[in-house]
N, C-alpha and C positions, 0 to 999 in steps of 0.2 A: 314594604314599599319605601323607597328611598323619597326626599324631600321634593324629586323634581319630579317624581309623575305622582304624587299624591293627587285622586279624584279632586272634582270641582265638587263644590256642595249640590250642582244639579243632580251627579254621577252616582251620590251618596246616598246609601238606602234610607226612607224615611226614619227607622231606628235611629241611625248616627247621626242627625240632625241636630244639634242643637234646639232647644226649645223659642228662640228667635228667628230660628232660621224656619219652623215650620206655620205655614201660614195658618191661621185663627189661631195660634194662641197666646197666653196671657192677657189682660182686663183692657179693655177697651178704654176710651173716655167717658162714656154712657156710665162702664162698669164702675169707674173711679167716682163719678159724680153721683151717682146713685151709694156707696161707701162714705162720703164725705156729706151725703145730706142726711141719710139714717142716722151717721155719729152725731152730727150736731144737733139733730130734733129731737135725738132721742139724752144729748145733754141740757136741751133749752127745757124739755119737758121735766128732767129731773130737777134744773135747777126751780121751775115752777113750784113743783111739788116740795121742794125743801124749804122756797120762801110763804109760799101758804101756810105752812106748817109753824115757821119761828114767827110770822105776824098772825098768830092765831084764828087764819081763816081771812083777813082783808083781802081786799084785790092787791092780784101782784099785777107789775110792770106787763102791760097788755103786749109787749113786743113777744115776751115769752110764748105766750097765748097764739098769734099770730105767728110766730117761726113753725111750730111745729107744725100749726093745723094746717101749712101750705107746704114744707119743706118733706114731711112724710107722704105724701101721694105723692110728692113729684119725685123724691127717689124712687118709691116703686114703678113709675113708669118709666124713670131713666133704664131702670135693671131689666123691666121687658124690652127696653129699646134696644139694651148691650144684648141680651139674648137674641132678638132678632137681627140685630147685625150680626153677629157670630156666625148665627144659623145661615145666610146670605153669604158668608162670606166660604164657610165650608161648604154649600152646596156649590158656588162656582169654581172648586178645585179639587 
């Protein structure tokens, strides 16, 4: 096919599609924010565990304490939110 009757992307079989071009996919914002709250809860819990350790058991900084035990349930509910949008979004096409 020459340049000037090359298909539109509607024309194009879902194969050829580029992966932007086909609708659900790649990570939602749900999917990202759930990714970025796991990473960090699960660095604020390390860092926990490594400052109990060199103050031989003291309390550590209560923020640490606090990030995780609210930042890990709430990604897991973001990543069921990304899952059911996905789901939503592939069932209306």
């Amino acid at each position: 096919m020459s340049a000037t009757n090359s298909p539109t992307p509607a024309q194009q079989s879902p194969a050829a599609r580029t992966p932007r071009e086909t609708p659900g996919s790649g990570m939602n914002l749900w999917g990202w924010l759930a990714v970025v709250l796991f990473v960090t809860s699960g660095v604020a819990m390390t860092a926990m565990l490594i400052l109990k350790w060199i103050n031989g058991g003291d309390e550590v900084w209560p923020w640490f304490t606090r990030y995780a035990f609210f930042a890990f349930p709430a990604a897991f509910l973001c990543l069921v939110l990304a899952l059911v949008q996905t789901l939503l979004q592939r069932r209306r096409h």
